[in-house]
DOTORZA-664327 format. One record per residue (C-alpha): x, y, z; residue in three letters. Coordinates in steps of 0.05 Angstrom, whole numbers, padded with zeros to 5 digits, always signed. Layout:
% DOTORZA-664327
XYZALA/...
***
This chain:
% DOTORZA-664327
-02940-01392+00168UNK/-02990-01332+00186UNK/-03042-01361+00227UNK/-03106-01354+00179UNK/-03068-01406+00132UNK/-03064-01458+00181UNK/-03104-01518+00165UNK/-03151-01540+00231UNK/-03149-01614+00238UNK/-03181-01656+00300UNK/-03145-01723+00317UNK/-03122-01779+00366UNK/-03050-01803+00380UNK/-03020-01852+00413UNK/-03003-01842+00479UNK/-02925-01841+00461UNK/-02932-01800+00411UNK/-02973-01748+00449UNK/-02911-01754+00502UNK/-02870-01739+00451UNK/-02905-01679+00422UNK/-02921-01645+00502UNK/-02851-01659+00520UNK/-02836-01618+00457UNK/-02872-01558+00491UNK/-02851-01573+00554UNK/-02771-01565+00534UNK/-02793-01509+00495UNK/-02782-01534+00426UNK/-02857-01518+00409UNK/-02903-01466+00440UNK/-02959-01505+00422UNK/-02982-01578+00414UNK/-03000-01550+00345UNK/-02932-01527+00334UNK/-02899-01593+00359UNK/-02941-01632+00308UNK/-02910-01577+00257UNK/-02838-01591+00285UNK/-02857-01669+00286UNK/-02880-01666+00209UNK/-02827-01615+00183UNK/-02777-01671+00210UNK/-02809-01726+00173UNK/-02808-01690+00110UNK/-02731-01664+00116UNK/-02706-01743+00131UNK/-02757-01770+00074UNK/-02723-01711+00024UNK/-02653-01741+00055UNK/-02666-01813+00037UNK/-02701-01792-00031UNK/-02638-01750-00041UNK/-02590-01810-00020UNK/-02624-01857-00058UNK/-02625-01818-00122UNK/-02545-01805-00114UNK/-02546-01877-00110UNK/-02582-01896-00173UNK/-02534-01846-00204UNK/-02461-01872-00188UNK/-02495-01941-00201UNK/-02510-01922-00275UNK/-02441-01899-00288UNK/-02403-01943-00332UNK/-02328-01948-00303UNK/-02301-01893-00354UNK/-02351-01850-00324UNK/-02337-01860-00246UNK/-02262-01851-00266UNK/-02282-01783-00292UNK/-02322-01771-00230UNK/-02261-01787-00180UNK/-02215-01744-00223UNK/-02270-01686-00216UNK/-02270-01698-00133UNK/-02207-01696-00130UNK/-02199-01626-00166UNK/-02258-01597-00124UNK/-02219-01628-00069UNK/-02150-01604-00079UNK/-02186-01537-00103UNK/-02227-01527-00039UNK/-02169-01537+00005UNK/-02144-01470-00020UNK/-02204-01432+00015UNK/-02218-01404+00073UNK/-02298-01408+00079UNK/-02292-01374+00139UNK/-02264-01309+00112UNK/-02277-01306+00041UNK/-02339-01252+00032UNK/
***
């Protein structure tokens, strides 16, 4: 993000929390408090996307009837068997 779209905000924190964020800078995670607070939110966002993610696999498997997750297994099981045959770390 360019520096003319940041958004300027002016706020307290608790105290841990502002530990948290300088001891971000400090080990060099974050040149900035500004940029810890980017690091800090960016995380929050990736694990609430995760447990969206994990919850909506969830909801899936648990609609299946059993005919369906039969079908599902036997589809693993192919991409499993199939993906044992590659070598990710020289195919192109």
């Amino acid at each position: 993000m360019n520096k003319a779209a940041r958004a300027k905000i002016s706020t307290t924190v608790a105290p841990e929390n502002y530990r948290f964020l300088t001891a971000l800078v400090k080990a060099g995670k974050a040149r900035n408090l500004a940029e810890a607070v980017d690091e800090a939110v960016e995380n929050l966002r990736r694990t609430q996307n995760r447990r969206r993610l994990a919850q909506a696999t969830s909801a899936y498997f648990d609609s299946l009837t059993p005919e369906e997750l039969a079908e599902e297994a036997a589809t693993a099981s192919s991409l499993h068997k199939a993906a044992k045959k590659i070598d990710f770390d020289n195919e192109l």
